[in-house]
HTML snippet that shows the backbone in 3Dmol.js (N, CA, C, O; Angstrom):
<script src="https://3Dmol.org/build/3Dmol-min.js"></script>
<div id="view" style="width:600px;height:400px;position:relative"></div>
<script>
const pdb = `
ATOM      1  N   UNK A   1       0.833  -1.195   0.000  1.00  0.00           N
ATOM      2  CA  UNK A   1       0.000   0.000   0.000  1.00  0.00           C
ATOM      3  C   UNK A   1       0.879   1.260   0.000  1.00  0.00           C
ATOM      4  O   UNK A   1       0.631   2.190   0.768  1.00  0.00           O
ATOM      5  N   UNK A   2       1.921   1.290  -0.874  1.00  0.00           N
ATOM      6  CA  UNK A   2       2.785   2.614  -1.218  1.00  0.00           C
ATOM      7  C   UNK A   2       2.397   3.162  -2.392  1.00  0.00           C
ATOM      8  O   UNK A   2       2.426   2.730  -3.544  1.00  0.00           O
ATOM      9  N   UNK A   3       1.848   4.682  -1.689  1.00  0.00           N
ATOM     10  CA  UNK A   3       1.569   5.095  -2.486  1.00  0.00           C
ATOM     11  C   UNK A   3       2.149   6.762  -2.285  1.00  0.00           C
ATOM     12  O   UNK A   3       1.712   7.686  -1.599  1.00  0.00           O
ATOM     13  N   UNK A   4       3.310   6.665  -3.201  1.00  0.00           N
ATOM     14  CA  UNK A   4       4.318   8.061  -2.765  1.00  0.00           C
ATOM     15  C   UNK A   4       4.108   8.695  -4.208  1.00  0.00           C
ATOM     16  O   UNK A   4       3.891   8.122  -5.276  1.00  0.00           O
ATOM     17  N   UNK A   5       4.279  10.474  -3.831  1.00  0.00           N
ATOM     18  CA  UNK A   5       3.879  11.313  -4.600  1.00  0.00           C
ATOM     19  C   UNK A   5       5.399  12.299  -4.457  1.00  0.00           C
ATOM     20  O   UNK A   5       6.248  12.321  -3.566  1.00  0.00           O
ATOM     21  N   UNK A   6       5.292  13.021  -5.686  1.00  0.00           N
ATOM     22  CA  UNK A   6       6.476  13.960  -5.731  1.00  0.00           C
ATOM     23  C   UNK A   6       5.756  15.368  -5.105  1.00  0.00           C
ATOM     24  O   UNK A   6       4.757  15.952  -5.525  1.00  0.00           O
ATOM     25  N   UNK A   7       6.580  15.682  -4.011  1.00  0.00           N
ATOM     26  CA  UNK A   7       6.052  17.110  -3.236  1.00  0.00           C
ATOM     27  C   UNK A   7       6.409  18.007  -4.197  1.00  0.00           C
ATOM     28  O   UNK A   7       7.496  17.980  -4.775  1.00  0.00           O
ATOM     29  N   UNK A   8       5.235  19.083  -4.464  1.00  0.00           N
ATOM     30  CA  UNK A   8       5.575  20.331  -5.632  1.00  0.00           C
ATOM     31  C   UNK A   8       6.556  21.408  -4.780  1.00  0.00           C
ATOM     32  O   UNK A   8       6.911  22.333  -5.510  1.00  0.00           O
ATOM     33  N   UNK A   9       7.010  21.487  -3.571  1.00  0.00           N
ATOM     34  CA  UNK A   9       7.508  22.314  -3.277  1.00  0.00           C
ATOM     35  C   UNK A   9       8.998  22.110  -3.460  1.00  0.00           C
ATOM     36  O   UNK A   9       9.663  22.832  -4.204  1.00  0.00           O
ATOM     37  N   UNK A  10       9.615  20.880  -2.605  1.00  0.00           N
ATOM     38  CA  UNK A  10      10.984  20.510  -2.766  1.00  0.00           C
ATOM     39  C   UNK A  10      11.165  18.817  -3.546  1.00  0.00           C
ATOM     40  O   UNK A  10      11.920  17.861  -3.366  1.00  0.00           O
ATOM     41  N   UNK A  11      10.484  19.000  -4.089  1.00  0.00           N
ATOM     42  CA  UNK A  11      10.397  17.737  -4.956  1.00  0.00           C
ATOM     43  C   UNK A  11      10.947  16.346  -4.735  1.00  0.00           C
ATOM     44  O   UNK A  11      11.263  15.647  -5.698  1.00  0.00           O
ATOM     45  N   UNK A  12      11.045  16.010  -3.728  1.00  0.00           N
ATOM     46  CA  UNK A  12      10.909  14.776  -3.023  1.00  0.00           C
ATOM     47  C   UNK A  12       9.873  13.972  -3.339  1.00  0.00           C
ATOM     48  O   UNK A  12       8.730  14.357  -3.585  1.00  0.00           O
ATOM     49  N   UNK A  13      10.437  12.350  -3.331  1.00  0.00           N
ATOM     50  CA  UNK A  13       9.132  11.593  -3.634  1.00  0.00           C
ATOM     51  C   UNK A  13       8.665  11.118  -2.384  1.00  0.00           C
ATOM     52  O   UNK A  13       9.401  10.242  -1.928  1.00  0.00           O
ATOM     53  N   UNK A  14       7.820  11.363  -1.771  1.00  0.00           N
ATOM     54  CA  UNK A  14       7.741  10.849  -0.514  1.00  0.00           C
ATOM     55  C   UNK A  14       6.050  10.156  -0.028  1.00  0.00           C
ATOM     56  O   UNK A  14       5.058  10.558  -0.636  1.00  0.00           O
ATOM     57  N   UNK A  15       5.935   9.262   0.941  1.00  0.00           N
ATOM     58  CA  UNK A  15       4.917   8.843   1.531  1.00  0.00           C
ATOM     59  C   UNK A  15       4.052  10.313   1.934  1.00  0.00           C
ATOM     60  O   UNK A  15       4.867  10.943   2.609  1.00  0.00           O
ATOM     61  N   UNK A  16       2.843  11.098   1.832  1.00  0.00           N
ATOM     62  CA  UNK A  16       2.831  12.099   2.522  1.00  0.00           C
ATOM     63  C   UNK A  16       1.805  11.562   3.692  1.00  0.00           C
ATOM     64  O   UNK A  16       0.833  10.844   3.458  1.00  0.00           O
ATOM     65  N   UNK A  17       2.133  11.966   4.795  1.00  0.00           N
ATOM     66  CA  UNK A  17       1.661  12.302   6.167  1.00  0.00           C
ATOM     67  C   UNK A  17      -0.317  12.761   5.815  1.00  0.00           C
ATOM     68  O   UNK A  17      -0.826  13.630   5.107  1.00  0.00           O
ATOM     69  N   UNK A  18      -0.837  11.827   6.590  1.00  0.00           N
ATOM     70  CA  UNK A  18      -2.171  12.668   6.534  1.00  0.00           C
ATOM     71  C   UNK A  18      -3.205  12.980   7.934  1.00  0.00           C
ATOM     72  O   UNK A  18      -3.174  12.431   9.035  1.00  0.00           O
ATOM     73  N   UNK A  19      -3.858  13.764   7.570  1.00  0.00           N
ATOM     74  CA  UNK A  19      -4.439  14.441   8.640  1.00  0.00           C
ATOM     75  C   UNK A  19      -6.039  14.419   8.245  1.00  0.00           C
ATOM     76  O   UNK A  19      -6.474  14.129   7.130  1.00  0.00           O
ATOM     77  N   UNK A  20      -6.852  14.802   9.441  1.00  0.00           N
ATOM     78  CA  UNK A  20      -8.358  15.327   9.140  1.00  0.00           C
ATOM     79  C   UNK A  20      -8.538  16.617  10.216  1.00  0.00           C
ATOM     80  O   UNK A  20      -8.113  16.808  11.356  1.00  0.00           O
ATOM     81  N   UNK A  21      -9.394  17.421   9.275  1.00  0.00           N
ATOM     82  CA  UNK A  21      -9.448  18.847  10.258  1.00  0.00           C
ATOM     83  C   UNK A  21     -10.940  18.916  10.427  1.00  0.00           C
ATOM     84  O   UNK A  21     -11.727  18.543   9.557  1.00  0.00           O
ATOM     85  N   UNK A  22     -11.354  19.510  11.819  1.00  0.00           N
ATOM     86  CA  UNK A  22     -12.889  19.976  11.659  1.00  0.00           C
ATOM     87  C   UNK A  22     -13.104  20.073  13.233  1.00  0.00           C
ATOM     88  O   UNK A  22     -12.457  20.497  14.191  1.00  0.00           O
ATOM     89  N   UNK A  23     -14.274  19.499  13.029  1.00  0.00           N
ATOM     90  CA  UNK A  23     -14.829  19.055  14.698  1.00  0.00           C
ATOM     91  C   UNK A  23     -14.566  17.923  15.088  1.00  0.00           C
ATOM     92  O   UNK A  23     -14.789  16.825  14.576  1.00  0.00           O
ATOM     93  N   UNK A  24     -13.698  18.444  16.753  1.00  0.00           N
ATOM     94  CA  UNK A  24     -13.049  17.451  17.216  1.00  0.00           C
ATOM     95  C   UNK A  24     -13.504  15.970  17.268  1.00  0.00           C
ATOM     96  O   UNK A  24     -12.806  15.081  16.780  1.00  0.00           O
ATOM     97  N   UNK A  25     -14.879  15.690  17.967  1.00  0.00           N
ATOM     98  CA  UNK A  25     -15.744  14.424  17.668  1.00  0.00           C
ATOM     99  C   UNK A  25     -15.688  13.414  16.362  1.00  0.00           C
ATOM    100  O   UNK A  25     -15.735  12.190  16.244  1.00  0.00           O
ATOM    101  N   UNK A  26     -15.576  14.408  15.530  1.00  0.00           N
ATOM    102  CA  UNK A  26     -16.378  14.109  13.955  1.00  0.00           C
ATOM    103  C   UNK A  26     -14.666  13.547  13.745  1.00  0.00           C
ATOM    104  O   UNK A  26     -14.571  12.321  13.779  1.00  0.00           O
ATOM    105  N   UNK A  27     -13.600  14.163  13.577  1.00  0.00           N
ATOM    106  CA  UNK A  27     -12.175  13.839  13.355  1.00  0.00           C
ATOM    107  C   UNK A  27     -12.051  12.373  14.282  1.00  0.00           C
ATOM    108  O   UNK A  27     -11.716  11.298  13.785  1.00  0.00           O
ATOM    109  N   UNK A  28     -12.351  12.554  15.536  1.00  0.00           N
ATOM    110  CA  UNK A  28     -11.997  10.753  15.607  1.00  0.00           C
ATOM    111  C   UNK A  28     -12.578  10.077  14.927  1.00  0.00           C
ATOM    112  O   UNK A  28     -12.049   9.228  14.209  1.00  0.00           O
ATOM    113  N   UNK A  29     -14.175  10.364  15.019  1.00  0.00           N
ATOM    114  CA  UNK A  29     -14.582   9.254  14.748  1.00  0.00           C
ATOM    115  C   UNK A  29     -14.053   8.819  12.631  1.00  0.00           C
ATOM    116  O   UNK A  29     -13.839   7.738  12.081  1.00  0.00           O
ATOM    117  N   UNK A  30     -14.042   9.881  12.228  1.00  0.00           N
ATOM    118  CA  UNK A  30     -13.121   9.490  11.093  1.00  0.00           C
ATOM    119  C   UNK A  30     -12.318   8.683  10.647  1.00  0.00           C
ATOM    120  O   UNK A  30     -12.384   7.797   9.794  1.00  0.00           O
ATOM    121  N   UNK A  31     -10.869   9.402  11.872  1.00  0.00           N
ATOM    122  CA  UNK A  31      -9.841   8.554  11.617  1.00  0.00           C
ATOM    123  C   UNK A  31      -9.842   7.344  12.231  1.00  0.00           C
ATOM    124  O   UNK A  31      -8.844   6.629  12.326  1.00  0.00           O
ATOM    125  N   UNK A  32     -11.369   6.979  12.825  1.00  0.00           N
ATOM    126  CA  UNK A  32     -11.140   5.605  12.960  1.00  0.00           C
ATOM    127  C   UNK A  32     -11.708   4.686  11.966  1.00  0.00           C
ATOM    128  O   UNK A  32     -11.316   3.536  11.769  1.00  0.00           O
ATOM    129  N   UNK A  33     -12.600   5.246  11.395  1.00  0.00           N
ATOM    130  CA  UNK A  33     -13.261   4.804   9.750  1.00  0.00           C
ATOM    131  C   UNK A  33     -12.339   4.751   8.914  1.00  0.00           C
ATOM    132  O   UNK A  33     -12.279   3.836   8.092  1.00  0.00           O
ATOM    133  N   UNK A  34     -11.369   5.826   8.983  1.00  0.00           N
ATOM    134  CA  UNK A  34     -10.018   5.272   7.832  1.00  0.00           C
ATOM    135  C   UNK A  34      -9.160   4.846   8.110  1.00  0.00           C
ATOM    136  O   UNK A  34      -8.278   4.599   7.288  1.00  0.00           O
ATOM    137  N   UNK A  35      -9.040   4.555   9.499  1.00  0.00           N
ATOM    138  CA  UNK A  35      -8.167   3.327   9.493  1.00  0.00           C
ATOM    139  C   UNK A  35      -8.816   1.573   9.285  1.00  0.00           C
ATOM    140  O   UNK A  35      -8.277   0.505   8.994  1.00  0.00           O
ATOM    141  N   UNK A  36      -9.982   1.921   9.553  1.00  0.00           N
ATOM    142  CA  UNK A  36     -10.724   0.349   9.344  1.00  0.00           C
ATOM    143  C   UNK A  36     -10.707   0.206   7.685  1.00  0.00           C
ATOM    144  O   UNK A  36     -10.168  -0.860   7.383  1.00  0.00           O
ATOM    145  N   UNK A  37     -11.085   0.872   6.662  1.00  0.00           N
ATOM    146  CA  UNK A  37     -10.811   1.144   5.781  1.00  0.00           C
ATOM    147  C   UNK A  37      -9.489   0.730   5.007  1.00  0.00           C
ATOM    148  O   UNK A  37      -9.327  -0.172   4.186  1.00  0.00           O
ATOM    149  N   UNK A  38      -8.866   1.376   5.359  1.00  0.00           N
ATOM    150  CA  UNK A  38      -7.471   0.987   5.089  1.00  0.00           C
ATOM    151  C   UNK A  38      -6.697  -0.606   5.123  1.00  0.00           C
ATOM    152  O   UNK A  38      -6.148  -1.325   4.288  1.00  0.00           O
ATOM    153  N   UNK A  39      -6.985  -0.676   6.501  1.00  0.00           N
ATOM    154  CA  UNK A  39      -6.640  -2.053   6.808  1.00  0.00           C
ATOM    155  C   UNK A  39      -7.721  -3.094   6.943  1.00  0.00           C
ATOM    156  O   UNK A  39      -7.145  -4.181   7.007  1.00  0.00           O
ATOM    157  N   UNK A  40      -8.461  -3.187   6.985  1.00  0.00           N
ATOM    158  CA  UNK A  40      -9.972  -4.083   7.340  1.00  0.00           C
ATOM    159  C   UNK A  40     -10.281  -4.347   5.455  1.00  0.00           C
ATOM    160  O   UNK A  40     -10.437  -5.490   5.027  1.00  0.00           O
ATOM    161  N   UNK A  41     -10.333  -2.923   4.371  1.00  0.00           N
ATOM    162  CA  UNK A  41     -10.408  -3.432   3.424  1.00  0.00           C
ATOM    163  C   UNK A  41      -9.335  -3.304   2.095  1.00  0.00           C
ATOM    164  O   UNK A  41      -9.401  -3.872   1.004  1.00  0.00           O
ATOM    165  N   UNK A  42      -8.418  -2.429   2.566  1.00  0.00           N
ATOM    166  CA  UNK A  42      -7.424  -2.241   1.885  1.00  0.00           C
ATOM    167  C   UNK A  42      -7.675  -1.040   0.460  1.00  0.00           C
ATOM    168  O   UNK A  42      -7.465  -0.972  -0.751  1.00  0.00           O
ATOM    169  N   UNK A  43      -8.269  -0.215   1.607  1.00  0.00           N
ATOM    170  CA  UNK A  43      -8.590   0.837   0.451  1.00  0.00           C
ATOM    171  C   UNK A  43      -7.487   1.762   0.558  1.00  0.00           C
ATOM    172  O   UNK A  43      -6.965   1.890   1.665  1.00  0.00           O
ATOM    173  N   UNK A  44      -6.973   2.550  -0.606  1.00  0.00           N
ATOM    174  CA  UNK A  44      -5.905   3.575  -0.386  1.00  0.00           C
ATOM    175  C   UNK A  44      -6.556   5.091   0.279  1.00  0.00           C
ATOM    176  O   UNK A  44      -7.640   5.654   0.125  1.00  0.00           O
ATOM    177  N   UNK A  45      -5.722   5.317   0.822  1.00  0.00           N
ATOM    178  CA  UNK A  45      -6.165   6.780   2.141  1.00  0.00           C
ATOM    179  C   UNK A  45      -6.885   7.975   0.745  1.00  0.00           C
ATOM    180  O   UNK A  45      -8.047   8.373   0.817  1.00  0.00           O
ATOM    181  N   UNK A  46      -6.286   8.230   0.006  1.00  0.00           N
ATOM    182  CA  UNK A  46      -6.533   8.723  -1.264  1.00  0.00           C
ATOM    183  C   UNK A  46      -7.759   8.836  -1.929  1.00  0.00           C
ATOM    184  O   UNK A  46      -8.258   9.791  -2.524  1.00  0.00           O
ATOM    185  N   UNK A  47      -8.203   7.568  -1.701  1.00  0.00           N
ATOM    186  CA  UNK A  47      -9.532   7.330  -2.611  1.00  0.00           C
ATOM    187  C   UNK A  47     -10.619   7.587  -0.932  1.00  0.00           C
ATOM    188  O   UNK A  47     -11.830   7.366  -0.943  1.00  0.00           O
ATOM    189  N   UNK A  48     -10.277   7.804  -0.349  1.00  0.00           N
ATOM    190  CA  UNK A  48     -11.488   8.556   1.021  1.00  0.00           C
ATOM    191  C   UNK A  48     -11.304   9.332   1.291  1.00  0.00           C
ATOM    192  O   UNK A  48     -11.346   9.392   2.520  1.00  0.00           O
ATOM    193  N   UNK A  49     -10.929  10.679   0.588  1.00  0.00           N
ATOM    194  CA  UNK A  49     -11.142  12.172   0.811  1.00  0.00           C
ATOM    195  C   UNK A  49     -12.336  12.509   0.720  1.00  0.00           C
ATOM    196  O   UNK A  49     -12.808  13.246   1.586  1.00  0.00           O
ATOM    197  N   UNK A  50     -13.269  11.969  -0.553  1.00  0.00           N
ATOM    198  CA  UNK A  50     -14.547  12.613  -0.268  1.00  0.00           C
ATOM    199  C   UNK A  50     -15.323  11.581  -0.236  1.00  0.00           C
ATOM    200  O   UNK A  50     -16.257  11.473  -1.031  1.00  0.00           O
ATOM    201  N   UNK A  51     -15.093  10.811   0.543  1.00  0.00           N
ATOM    202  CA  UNK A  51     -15.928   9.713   1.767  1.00  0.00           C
ATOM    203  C   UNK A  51     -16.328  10.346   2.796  1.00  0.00           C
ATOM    204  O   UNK A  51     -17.419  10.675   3.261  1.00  0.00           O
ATOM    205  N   UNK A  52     -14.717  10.515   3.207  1.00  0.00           N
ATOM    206  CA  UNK A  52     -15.207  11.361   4.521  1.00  0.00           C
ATOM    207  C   UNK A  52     -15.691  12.609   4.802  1.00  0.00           C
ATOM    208  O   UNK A  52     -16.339  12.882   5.812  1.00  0.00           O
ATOM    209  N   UNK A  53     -15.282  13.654   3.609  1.00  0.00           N
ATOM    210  CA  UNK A  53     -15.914  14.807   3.381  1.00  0.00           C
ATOM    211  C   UNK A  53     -17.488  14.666   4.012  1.00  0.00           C
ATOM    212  O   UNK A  53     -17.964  15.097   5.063  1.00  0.00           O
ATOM    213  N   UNK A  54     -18.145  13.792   2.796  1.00  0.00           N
ATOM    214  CA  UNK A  54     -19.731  13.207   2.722  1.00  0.00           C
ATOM    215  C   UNK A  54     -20.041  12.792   4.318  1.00  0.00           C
ATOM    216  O   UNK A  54     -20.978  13.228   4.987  1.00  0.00           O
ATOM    217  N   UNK A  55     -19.097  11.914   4.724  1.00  0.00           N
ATOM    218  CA  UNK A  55     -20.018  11.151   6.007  1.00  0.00           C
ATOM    219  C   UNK A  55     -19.363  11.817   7.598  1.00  0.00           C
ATOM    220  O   UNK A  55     -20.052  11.712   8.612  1.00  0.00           O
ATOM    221  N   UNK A  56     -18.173  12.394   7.633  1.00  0.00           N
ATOM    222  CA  UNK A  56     -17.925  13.238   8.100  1.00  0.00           C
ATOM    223  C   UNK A  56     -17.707  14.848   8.553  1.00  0.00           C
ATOM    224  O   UNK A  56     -17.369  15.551   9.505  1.00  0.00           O
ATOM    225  N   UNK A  57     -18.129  14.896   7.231  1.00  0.00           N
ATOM    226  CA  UNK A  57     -18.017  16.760   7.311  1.00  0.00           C
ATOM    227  C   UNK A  57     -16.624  17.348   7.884  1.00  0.00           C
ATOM    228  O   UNK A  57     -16.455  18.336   8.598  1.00  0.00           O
ATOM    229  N   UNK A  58     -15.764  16.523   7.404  1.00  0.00           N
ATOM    230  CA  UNK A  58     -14.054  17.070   8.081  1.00  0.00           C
ATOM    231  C   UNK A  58     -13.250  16.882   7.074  1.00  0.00           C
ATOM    232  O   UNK A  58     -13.337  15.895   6.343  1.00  0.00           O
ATOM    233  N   UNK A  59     -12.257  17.946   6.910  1.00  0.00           N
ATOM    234  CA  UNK A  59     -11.429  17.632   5.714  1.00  0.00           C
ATOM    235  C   UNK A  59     -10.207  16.871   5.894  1.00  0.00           C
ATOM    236  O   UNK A  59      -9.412  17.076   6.812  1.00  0.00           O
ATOM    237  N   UNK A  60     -10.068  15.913   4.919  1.00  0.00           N
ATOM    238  CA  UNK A  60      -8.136  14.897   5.350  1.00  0.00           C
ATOM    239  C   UNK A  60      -7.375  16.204   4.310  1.00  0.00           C
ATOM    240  O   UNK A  60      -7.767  17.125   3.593  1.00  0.00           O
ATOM    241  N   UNK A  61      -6.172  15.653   4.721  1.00  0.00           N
ATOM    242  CA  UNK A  61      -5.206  16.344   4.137  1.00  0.00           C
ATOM    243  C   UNK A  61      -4.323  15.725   4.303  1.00  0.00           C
ATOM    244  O   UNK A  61      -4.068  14.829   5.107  1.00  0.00           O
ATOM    245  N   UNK A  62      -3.483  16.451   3.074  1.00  0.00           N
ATOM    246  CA  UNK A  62      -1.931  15.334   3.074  1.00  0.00           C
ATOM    247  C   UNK A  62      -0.534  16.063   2.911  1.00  0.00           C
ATOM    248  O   UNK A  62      -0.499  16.772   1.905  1.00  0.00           O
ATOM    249  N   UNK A  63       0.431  16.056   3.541  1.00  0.00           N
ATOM    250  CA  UNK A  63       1.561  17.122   3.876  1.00  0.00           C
ATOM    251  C   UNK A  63       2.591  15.872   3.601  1.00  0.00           C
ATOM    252  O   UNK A  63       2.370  14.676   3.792  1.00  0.00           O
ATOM    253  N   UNK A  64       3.790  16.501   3.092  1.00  0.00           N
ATOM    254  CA  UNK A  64       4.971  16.458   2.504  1.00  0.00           C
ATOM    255  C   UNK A  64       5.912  16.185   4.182  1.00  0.00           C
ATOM    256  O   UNK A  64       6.124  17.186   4.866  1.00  0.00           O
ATOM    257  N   UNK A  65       6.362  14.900   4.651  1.00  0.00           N
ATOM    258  CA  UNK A  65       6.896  14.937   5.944  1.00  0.00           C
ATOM    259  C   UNK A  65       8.311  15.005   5.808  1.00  0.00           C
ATOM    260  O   UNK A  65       8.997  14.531   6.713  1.00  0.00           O
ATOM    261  N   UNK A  66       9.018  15.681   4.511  1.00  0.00           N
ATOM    262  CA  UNK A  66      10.131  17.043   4.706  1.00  0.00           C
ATOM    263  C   UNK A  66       9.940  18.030   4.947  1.00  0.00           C
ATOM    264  O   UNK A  66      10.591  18.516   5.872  1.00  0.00           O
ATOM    265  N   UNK A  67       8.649  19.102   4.033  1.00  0.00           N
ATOM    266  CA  UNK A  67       8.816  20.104   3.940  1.00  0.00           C
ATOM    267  C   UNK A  67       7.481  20.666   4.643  1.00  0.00           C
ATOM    268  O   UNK A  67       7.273  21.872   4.781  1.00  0.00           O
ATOM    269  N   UNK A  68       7.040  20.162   4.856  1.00  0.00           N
ATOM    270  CA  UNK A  68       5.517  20.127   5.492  1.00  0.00           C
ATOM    271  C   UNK A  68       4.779  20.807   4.263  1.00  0.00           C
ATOM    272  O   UNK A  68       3.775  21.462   4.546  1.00  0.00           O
ATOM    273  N   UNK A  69       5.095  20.743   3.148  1.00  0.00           N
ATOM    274  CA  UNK A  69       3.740  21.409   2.210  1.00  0.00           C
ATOM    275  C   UNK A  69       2.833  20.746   2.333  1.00  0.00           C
ATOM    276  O   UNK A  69       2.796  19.662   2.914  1.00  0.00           O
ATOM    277  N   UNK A  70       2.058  21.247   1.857  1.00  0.00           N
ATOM    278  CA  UNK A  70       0.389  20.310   1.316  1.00  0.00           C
ATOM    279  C   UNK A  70       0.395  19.840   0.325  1.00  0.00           C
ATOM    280  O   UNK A  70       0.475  20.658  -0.592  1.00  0.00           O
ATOM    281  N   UNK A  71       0.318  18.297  -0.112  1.00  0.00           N
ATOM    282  CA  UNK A  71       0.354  18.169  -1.143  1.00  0.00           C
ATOM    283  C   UNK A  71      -1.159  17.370  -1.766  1.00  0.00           C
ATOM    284  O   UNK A  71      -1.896  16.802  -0.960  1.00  0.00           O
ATOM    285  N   UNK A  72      -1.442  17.401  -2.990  1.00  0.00           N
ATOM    286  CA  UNK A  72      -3.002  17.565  -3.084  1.00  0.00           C
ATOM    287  C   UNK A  72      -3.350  15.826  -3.259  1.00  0.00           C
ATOM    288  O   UNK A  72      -2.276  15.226  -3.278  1.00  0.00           O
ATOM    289  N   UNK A  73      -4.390  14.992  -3.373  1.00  0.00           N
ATOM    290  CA  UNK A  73      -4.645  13.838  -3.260  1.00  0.00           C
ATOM    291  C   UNK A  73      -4.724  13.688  -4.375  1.00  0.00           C
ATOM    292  O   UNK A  73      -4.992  12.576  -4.831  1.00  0.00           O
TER     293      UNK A  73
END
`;
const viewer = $3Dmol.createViewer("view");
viewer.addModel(pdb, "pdb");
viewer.setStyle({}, {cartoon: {color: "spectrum"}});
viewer.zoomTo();
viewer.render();
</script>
């Protein structure tokens, strides 16, 4: 399940780091849906941005863990 992207800032190919932002409640209960997800069915983190958008109302995000950019899904 590697799935590495070239950061647009310092162009590294790297795993990027991900996150969910919003309401605190709504963010666990998320990141515990994408981790069951992930591992329970082997979906890539990638393809549940707007899963969770829809059933969470919280945004993931994904950062560059050199440079901390944002890099887009």
């Amino acid at each position: 399940m590697s799935s590495k992207k070239i950061c647009s800032k310092c162009r590294a190919r790297v795993e990027p780091n991900w996150s969910v932002s919003g309401d605190e409640q709504m963010c666990k209960e998320a990141v515990e849906w994408i981790m069951i997800q992930m591992f329970s069915y082997g979906r890539e983190k990638e393809d549940l941005v707007v899963d969770v958008q829809n059933k969470f109302g919280v945004q993931m995000k994904f950062e560059c863990p050199k440079c901390k950019a944002t890099i887009s899904s």
